[in-house]
N, C-alpha and C positions, 0 to 999 in steps of 0.2 A: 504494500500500500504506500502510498504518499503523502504525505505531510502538506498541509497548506495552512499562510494567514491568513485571515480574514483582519483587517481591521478598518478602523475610521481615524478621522482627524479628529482633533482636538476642538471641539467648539459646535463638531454638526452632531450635538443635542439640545443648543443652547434653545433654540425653538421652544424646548417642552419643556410647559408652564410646571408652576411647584406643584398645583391640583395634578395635572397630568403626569406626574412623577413617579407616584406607587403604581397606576395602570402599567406603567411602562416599564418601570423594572419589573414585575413581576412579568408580565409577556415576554422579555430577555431571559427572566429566569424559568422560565418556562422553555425556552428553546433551550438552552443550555440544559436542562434535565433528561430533554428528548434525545442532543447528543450522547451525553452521560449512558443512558438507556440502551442506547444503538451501539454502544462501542466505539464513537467515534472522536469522540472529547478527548483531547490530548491535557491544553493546559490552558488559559485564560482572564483574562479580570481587565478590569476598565484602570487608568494611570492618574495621578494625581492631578490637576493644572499646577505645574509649577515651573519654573523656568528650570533649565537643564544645565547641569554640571558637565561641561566637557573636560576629558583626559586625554593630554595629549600624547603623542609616540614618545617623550620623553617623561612621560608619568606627572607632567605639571598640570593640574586642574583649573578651569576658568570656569568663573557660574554665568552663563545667558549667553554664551558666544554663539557665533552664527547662525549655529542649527534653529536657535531660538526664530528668526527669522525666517524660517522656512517651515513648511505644515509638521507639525506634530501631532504622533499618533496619540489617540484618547482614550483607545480600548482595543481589543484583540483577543485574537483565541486561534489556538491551531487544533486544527483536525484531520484528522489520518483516516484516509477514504481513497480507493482503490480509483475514482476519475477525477479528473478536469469537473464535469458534468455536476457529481455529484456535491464537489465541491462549492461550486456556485448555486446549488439548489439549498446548501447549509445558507451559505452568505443571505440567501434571498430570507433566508426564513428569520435569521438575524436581523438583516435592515428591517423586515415587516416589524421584528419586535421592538426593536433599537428605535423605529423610524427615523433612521439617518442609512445612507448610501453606504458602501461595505467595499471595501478594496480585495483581492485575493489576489494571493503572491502562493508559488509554487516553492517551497522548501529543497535548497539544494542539499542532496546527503554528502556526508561526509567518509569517505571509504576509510578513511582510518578512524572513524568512531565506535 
């Protein structure tokens, strides 16, 4: 099987209101349950809003450098499913629950892992 992520940016849930908040985690957690269920949940959870600590190739750390300014991921989950296909049938069911759009990125393996 394959490994994929699914995730979103940082900010595409800001839409949903504080009422519409319990609806909505619970329908993500309710897809996550369905993964879990099926075998297919790897690993997962939403990331804090916080500006980012970069480490550089010399081990020296800056908080908010560049990356800051380019989209950050908000939330994610990988799941190990045998297509493409089925892949993007997880994401879809995620955005429905998320309501926010769903990125999927194909997981390279590592032969020496």
């Amino acid at each position: 099987m394959t490994k994929y992520l699914i995730s979103f940016d940082d900010g595409s849930m800001d839409h949903i209101t504080d009422d519409e908040l319990p609806a909505v985690s619970e329908a993500s957690h309710a897809v996550v349950r369905e993964a879990q269920a099926a075998g297919v949940w790897v690993f997962g959870g939403g990331l804090r809003r916080q500006r980012p600590t970069v480490v550089g190739t010399d081990g020296s750390t800056t908080d908010g450098a560049e990356p800051f300014s380019k989209a950050m991921v908000g939330g994610f989950c990988v799941v190990d499913v045998p297509t493409r296909a089925e892949a993007l049938q997880w994401a879809a069911r995620i955005a429905a629950g998320c309501r926010c759009a769903q990125e999927v990125r194909e997981i390279m393996d590592d032969p020496d892992a």
